[in-house]
C-alpha positions as a Markdown table, in Angstrom:
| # | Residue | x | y | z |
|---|---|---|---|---|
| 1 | Unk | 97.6 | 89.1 | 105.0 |
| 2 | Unk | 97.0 | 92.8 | 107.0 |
| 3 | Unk | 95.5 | 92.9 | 109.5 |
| 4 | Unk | 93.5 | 95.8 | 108.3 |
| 5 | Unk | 92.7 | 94.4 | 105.4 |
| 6 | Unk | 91.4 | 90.9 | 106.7 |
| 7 | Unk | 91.1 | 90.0 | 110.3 |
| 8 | Unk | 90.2 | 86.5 | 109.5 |
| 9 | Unk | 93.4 | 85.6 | 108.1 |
| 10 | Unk | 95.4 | 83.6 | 110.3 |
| 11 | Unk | 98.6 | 85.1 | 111.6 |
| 12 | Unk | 102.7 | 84.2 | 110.8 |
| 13 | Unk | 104.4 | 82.0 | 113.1 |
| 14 | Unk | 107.9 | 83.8 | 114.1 |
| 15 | Unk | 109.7 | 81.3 | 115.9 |
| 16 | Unk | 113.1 | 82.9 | 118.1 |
| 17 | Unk | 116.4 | 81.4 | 116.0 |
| 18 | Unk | 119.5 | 81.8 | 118.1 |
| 19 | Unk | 119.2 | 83.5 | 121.4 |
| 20 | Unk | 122.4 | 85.0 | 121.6 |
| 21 | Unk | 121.7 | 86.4 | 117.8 |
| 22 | Unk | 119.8 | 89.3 | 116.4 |
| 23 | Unk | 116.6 | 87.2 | 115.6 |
| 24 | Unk | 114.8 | 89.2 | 118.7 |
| 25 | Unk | 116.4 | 92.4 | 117.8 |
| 26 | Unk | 115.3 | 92.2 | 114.4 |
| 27 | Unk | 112.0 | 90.5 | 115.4 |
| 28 | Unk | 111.1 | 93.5 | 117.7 |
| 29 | Unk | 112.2 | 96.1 | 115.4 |
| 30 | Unk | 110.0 | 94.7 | 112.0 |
| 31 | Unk | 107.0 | 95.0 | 115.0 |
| 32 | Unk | 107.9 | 98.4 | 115.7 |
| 33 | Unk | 107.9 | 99.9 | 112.3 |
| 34 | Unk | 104.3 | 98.0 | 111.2 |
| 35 | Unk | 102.0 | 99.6 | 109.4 |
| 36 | Unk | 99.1 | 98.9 | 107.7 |
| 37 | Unk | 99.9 | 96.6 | 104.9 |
| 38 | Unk | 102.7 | 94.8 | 108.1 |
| 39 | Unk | 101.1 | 90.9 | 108.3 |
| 40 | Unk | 99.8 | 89.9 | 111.1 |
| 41 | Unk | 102.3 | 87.7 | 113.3 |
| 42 | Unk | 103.4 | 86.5 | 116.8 |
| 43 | Unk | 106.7 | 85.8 | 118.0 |
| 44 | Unk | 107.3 | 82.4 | 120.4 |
| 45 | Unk | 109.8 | 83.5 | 122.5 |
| 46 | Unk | 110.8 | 84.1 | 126.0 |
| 47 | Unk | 109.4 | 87.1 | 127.3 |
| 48 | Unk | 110.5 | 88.5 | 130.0 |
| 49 | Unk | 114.5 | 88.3 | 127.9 |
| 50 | Unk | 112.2 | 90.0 | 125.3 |
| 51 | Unk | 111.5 | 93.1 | 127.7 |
| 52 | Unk | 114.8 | 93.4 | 129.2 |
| 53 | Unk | 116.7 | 93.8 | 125.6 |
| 54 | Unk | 114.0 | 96.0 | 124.4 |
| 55 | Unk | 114.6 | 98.1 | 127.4 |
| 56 | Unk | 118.6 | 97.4 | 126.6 |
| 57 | Unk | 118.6 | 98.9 | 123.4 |
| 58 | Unk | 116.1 | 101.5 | 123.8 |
| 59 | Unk | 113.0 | 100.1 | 122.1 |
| 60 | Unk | 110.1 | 101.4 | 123.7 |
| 61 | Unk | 107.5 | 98.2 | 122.7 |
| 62 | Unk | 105.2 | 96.4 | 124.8 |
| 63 | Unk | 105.2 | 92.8 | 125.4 |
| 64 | Unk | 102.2 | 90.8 | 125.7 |
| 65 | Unk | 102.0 | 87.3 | 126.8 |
| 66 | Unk | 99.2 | 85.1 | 124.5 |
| 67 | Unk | 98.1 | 81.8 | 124.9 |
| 68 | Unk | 96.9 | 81.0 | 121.2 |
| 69 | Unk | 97.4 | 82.6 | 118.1 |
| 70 | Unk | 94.0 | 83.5 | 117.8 |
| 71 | Unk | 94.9 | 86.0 | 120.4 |
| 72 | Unk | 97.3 | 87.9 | 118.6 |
| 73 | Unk | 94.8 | 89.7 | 116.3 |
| 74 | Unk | 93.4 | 91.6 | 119.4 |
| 75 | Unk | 96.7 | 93.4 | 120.7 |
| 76 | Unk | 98.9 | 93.1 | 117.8 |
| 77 | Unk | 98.5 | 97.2 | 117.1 |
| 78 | Unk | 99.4 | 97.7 | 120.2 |
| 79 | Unk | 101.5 | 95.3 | 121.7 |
| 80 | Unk | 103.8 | 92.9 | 120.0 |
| 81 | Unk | 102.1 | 89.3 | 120.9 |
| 82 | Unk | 104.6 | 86.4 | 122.0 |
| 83 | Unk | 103.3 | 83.0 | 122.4 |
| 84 | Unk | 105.6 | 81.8 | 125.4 |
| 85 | Unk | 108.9 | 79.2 | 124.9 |
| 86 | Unk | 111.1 | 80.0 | 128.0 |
| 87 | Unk | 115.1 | 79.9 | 127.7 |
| 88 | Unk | 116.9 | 77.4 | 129.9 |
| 89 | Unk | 119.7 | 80.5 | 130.3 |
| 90 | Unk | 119.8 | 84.0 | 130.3 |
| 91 | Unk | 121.4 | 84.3 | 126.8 |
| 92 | Unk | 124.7 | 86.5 | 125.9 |
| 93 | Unk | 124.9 | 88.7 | 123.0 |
| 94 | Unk | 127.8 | 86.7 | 120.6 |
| 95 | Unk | 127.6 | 83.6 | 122.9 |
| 96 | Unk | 125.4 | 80.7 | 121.7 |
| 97 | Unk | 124.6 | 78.2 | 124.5 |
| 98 | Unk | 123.5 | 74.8 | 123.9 |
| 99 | Unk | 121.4 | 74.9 | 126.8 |
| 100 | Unk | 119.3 | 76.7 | 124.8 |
| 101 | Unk | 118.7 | 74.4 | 122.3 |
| 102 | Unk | 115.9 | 72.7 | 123.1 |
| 103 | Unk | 114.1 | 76.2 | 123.5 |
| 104 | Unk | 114.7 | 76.9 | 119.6 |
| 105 | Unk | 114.3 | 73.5 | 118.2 |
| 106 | Unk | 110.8 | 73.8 | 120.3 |
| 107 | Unk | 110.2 | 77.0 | 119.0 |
| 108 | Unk | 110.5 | 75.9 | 115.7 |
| 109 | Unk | 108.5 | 72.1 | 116.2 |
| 110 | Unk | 105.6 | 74.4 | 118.1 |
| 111 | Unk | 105.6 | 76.5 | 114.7 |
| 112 | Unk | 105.3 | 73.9 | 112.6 |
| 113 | Unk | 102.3 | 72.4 | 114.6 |
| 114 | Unk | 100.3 | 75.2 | 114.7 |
| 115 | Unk | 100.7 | 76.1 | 111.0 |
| 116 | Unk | 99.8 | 72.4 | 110.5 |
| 117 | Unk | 97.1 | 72.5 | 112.5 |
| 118 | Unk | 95.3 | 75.5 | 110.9 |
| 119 | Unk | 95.8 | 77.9 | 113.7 |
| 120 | Unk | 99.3 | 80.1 | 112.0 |
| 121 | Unk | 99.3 | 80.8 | 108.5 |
| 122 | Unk | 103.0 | 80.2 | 107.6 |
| 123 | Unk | 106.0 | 79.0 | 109.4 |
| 124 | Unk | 108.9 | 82.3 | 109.5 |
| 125 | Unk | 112.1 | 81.1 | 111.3 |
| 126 | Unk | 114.9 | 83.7 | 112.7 |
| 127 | Unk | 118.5 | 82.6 | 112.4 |
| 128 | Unk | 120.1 | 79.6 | 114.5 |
| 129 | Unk | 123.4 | 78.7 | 114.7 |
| 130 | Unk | 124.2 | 75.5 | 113.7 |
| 131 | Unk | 127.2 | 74.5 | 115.5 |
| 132 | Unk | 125.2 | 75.4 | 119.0 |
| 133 | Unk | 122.7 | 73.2 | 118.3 |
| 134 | Unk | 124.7 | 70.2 | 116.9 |
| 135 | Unk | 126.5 | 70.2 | 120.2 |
| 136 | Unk | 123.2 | 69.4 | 122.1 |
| 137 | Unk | 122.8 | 66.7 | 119.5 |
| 138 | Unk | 120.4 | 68.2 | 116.7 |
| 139 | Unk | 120.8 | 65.7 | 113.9 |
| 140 | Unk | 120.2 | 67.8 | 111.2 |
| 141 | Unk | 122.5 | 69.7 | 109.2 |
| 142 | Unk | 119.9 | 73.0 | 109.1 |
| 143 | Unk | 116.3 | 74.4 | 109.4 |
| 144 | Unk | 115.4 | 72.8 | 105.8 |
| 145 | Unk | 116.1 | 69.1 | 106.6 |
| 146 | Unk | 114.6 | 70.0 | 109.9 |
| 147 | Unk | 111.8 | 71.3 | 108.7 |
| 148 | Unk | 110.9 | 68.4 | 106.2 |
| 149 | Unk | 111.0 | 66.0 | 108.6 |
| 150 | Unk | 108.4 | 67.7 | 110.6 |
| 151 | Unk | 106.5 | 68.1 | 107.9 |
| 152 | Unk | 106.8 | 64.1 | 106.7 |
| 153 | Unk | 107.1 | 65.1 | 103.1 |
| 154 | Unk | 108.3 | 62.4 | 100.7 |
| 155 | Unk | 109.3 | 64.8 | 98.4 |
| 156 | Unk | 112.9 | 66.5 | 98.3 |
| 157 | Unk | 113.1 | 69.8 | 99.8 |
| 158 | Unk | 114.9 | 72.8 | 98.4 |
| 159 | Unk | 116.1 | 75.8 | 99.2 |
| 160 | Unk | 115.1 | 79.4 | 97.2 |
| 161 | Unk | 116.9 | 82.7 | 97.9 |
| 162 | Unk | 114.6 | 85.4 | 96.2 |
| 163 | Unk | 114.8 | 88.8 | 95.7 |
| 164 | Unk | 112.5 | 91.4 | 93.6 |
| 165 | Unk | 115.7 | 91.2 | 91.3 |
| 166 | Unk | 116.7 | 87.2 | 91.0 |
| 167 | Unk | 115.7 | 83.5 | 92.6 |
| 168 | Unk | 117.9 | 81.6 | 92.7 |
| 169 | Unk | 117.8 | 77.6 | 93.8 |
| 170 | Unk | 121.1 | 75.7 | 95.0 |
| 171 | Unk | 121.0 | 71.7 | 94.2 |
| 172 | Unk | 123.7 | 71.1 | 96.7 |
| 173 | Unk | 123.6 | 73.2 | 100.2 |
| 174 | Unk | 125.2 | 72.6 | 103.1 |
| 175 | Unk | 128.5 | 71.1 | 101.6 |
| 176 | Unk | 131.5 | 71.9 | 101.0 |
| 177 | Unk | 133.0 | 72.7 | 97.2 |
| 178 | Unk | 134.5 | 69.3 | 97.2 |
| 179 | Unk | 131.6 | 67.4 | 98.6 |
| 180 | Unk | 129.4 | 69.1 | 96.5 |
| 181 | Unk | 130.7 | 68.3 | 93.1 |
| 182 | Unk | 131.0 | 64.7 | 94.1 |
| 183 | Unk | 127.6 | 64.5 | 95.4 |
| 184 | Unk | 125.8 | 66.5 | 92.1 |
| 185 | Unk | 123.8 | 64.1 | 90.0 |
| 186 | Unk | 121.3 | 64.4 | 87.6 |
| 187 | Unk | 118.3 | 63.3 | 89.4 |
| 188 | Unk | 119.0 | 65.6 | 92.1 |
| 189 | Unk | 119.5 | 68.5 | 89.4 |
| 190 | Unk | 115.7 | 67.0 | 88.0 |
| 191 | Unk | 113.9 | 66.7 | 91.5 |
| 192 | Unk | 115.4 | 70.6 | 92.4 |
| 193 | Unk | 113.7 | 72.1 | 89.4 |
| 194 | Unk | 110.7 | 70.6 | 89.5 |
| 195 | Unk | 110.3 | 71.6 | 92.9 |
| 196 | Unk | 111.3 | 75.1 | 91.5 |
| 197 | Unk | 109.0 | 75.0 | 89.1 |
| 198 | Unk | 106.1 | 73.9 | 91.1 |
| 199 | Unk | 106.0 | 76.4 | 93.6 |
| 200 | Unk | 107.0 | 79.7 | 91.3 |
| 201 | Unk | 103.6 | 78.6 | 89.9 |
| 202 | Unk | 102.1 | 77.8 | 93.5 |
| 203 | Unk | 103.4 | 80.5 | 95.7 |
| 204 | Unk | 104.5 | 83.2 | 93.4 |
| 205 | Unk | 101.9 | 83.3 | 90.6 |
| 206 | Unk | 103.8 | 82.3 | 87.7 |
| 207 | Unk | 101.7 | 80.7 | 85.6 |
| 208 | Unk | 104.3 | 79.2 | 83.0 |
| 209 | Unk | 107.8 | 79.7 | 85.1 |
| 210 | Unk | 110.9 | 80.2 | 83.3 |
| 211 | Unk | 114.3 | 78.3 | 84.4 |
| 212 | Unk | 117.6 | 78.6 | 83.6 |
| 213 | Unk | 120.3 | 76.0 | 84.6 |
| 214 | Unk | 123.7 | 76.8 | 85.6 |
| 215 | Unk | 127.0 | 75.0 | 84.5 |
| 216 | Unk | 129.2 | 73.9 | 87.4 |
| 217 | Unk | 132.6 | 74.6 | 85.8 |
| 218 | Unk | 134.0 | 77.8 | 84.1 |
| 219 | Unk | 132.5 | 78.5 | 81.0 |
| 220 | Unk | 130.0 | 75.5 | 81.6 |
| 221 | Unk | 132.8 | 73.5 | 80.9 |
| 222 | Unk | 133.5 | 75.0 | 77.1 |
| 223 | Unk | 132.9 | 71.2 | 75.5 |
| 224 | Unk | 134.6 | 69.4 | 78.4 |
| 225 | Unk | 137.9 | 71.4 | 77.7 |
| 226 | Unk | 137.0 | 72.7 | 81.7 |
| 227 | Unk | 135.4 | 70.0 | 82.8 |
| 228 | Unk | 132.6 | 66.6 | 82.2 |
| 229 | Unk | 130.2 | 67.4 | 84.6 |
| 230 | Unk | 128.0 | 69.8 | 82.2 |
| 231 | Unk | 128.0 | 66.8 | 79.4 |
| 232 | Unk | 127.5 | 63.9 | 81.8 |
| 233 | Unk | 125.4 | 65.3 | 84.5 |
| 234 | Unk | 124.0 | 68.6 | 84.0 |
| 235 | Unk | 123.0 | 68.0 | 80.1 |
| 236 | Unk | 121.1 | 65.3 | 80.7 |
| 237 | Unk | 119.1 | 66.8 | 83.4 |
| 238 | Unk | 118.0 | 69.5 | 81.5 |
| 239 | Unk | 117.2 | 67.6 | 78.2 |
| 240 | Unk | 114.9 | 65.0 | 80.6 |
| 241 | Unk | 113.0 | 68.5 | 82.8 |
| 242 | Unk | 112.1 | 69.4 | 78.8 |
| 243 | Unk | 110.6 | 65.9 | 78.0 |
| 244 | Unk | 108.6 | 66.5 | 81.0 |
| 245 | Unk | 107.2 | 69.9 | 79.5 |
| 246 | Unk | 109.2 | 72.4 | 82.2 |
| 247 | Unk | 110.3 | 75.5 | 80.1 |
| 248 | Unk | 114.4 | 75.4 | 80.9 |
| 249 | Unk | 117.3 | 76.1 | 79.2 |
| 250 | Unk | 121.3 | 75.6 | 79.9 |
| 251 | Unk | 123.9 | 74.9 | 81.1 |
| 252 | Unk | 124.8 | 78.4 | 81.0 |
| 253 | Unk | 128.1 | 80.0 | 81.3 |
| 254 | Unk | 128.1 | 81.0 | 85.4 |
| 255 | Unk | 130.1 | 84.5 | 84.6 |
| 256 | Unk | 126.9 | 85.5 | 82.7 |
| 257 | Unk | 124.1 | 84.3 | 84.2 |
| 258 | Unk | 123.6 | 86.5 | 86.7 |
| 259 | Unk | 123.8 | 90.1 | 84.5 |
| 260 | Unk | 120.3 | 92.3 | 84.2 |
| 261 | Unk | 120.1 | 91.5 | 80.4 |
| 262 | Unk | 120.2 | 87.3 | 81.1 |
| 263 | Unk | 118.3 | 87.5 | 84.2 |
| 264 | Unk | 115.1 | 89.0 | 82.1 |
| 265 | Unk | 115.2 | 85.4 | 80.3 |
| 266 | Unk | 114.3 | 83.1 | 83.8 |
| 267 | Unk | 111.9 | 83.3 | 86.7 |
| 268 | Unk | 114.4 | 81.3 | 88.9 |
| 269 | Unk | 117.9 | 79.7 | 88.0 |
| 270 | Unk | 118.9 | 76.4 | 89.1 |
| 271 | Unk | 122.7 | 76.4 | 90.4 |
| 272 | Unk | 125.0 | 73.9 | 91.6 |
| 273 | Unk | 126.6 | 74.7 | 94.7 |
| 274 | Unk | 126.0 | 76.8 | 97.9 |
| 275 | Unk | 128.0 | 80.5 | 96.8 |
| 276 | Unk | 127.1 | 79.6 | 93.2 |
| 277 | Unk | 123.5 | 80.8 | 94.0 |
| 278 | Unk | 123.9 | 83.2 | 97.2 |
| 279 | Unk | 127.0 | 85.0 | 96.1 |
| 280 | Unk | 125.0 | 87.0 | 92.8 |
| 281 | Unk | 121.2 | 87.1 | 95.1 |
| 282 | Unk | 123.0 | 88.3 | 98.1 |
| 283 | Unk | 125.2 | 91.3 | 96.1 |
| 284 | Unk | 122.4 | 92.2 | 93.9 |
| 285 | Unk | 119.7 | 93.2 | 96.8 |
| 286 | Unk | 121.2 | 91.7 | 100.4 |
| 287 | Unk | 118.9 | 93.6 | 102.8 |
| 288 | Unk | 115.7 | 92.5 | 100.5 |
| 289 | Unk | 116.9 | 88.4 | 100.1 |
| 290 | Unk | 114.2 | 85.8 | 101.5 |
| 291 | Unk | 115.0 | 82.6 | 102.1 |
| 292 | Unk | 112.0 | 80.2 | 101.3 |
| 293 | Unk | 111.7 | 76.3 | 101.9 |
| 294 | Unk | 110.4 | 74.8 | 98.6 |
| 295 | Unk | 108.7 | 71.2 | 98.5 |
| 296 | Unk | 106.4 | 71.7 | 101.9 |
| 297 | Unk | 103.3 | 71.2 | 102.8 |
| 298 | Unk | 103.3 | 74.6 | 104.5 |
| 299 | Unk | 105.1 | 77.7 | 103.7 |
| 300 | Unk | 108.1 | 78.7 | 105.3 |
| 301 | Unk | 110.5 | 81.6 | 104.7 |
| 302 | Unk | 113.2 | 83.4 | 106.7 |
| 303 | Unk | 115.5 | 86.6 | 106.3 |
| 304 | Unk | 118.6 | 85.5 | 104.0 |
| 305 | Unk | 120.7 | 86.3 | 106.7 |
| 306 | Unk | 122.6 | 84.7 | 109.2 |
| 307 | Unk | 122.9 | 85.1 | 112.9 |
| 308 | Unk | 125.2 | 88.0 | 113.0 |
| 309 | Unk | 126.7 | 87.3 | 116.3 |
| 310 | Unk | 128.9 | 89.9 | 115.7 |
| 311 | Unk | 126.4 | 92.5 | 115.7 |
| 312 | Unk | 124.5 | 91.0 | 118.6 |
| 313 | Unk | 122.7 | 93.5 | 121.4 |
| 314 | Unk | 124.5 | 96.5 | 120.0 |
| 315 | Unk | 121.3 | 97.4 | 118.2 |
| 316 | Unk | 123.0 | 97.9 | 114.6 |
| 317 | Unk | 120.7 | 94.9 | 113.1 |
| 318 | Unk | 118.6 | 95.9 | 110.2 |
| 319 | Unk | 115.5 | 94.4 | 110.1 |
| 320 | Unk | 114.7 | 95.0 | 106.1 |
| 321 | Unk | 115.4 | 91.0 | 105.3 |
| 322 | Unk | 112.5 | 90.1 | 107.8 |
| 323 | Unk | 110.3 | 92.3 | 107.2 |
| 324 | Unk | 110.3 | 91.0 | 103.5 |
| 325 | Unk | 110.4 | 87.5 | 105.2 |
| 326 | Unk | 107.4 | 88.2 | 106.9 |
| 327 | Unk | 105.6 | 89.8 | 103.7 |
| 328 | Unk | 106.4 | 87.3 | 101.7 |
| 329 | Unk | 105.3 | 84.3 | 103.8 |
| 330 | Unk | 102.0 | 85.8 | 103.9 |
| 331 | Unk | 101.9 | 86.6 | 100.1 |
| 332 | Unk | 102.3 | 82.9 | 99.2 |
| 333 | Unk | 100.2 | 81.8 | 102.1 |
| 334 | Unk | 97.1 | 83.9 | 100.5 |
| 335 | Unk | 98.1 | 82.6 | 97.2 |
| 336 | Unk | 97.8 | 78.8 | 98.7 |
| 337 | Unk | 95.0 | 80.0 | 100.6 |
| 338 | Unk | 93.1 | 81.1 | 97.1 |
| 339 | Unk | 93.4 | 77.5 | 96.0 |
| 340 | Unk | 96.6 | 77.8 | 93.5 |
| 341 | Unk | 97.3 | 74.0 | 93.1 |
């Protein structure tokens, strides 16, 4: 999806993430180095805060103000192209402000309407910060949940970190270590890999996927000497995804799933908790991680980073992670778009 290699393909849908964040940093900087195999994309933001932090941290990029995306073809080369969504405030590098929420959940409902209504090609969401936005009342615990309920999907969503090096899938997400071991069941194990399974062959163009399945305690539980859950709930989920043909294979040891020499034995692996699956993806390539939203109707992807508020306005962010975010999304877009069921 270049836009000098095909004009006619629709462009990405960057939508702003947290103001006070690096998503515009990193959003102006992945326009800045394009090139010709960059995707074609527009950014909804606000643009005259767009100008003044490009002129802040010395970026010397033009601005242009579009009313469509079918605009953003024309100037893209030339100017980065930003589909308006005003802030309430002026925002402060490090300093989320919830009167800014409705300007990123906007940003990221206007996405999702244009990707839905044919005009973008994929949804690519910048970082937002979680705790700003429950303040003003957002009743979701992140952009996944969000996201499928824009999307009215019936079936569960789930979240893929992928690297060129590993993919990994967490069952649980948002939880803590506790809550997640409490909430783990089998069917959720079963619904997370089918998912899995469906889009490696979908949106990466894996035609008979590979998954592995990680244990939950140490040594997958060693027989139940370190713990039940492999035997009562992981087992059984992986002996019912083989009855329904899926090529899979655990529980496996945690310690050693993630080496080079196991990782040449799965396309993705299933884990349990949160840090079970980002820990390994995260230390093995960090600057090159994507996070993609499996189970929609649409794609969506974002950089496998967080908000960095730290970092914010002092022009350190890298922009690597979104640039791959932004390749990515329109790799499986052109996949979906070739008619991959």
């Amino acid at each position: 999806m270049t836009v000098e290699a095909n004009g006619s393909e629709k462009p990405l849908a960057l939508t702003m993430g947290e103001p006070a964040g690096i998503g515009a940093e990193i959003a102006l900087k992945a326009w800045q180095s394009r090139n010709g195999g960059t995707p074609l994309f527009f950014l909804l933001d606000d643009p005259p805060r767009l100008r003044r932090l490009a002129e802040h941290l010395g970026l010397d990029i033009s601005i242009r103000d579009i009313d469509s995306p079918a605009e953003a073809a024309a100037v893209f080369f030339s100017c980065l192209p930003v589909l308006p969504r005003p802030l309430a405030a002026d925002p402060v590098p490090g300093q989320p402000d919830p009167a800014n929420a409705n300007a990123v959940r906007g940003a990221i409902e206007a996405a999702v309407r244009l990707v839905r209504s044919g005009e973008a090609g994929a949804v690519v969401t910048n970082p937002i910060d979680k705790r700003c936005l429950h303040a003003a009342g957002f009743p979701f615990p992140g952009h996944t949940e969000f996201l499928a309920a824009l999307s009215g999907t019936n079936s569960r969503p789930a979240m893929m970190l992928a690297s060129p090096e590993l993919r990994v899938v967490p069952v649980t997400v948002h939880l803590s270590l506790d809550q997640a071991v409490k909430a783990l069941t089998p069917r959720d194990i079963v619904e997370t890999a089918t998912v899995a399974e469906a889009s490696l062959k979908r949106d990466f163009g894996i035609p008979e996927p590979r998954l592995a399945v990680a244990g939950l305690n140490p040594h997958a539980g060693e027989g139940g000497a370190m713990g039940a859950e492999e035997g009562s709930i992981i087992e059984p989920a992986v002996a019912l995804l083989r009855q329904r043909g899926i090529d899979v294979f655990g529980p496996v040891s945690p310690d050693t799933l993630f080496t080079a020499l196991a990782r040449q034995r799965y396309d993705a692996a299933i884990c349990m908790y949160h840090d079970q699956a980002l820990i390994p993806v995260k230390a093995i390539g960090f600057e090159e991680t994507v996070n993609v939203t499996l189970g929609l109707p649409f794609v969506r992807t974002s950089p496998g980073h967080g908000t960095a508020l730290d970092i914010a306005g002092t022009g350190q962010a890298n922009a690597a992670s979104l640039a791959a975010a932004l390749s990515m999304a329109a790799a499986m877009a052109r996949r979906r778009g070739a008619g991959n069921p």
